[in-house]
N, C-alpha and C positions, 0 to 999 in steps of 0.2 A: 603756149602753155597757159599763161593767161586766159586767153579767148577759153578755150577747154576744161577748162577750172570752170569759166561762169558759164557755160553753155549745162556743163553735170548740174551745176547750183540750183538751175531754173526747174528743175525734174524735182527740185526739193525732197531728194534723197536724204534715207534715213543714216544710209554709210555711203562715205566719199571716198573713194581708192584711188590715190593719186602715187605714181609710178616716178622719184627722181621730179618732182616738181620745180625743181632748180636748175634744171638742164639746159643749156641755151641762153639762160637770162645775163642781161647784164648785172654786173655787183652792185649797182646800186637799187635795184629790184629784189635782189634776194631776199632782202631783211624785210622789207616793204611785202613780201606773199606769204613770208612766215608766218610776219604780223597779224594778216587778215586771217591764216589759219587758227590762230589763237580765240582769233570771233570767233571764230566759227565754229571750233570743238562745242562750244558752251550750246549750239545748236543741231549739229551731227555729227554722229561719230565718224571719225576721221581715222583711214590704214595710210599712211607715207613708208612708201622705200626710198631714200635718200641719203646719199654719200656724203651731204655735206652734215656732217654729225653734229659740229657744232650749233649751227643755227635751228636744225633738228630738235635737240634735245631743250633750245631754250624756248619753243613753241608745242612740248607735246609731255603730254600726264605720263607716262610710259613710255620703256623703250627694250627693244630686244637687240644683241647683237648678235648678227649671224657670219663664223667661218666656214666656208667650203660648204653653206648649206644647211650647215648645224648650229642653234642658237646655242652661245657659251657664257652669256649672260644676258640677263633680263633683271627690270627690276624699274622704280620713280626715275623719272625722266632725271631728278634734281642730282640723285643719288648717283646714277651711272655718270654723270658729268663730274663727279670728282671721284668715281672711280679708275686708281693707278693704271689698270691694264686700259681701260679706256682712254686717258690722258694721255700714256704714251704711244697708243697703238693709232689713234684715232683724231687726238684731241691736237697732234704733235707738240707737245707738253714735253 
């Protein structure tokens, strides 16, 4: 995953689409790629689909959630991280 991250990066792409970027990794790398996402917004714009919502939302300006396909909330990354349906559907709060 890594490797594929910087391999997109060297194209110095204007949008970075990155697919579950946490898939595979050990836990102690997850926080550690988020983190570098967070550079890197400030230089391309960045689409992540990613299960792990928490770490998600504490690395990205916005967030959509989607059931069965259909987004049912969107809205500031900061905002959806203390929103109730989120905490409890998501956040396991």
């Amino acid at each position: 995953r890594m490797v594929a991250i910087a391999r997109a990066l060297m194209a110095n792409p204007k949008l970075l689409i990155l697919d579950e970027p946490s898939l595979g990794l050990q836990p102690s790398i997850v926080s550690e790629v988020f983190d570098r996402l967070s550079e890197l917004k400030k230089d391309v714009a960045i689409l992540v689909t990613e299960q792990n919502v928490k770490e998600s939302l504490r690395s990205v300006d916005r967030g959509y959630v989607l059931e069965n396909g259909v987004v049912v909330l969107e809205g500031a990354a900061a905002d959806l991280a203390k929103d109730p349906h989120v905490e409890a559907s998501y956040l396991g709060l």
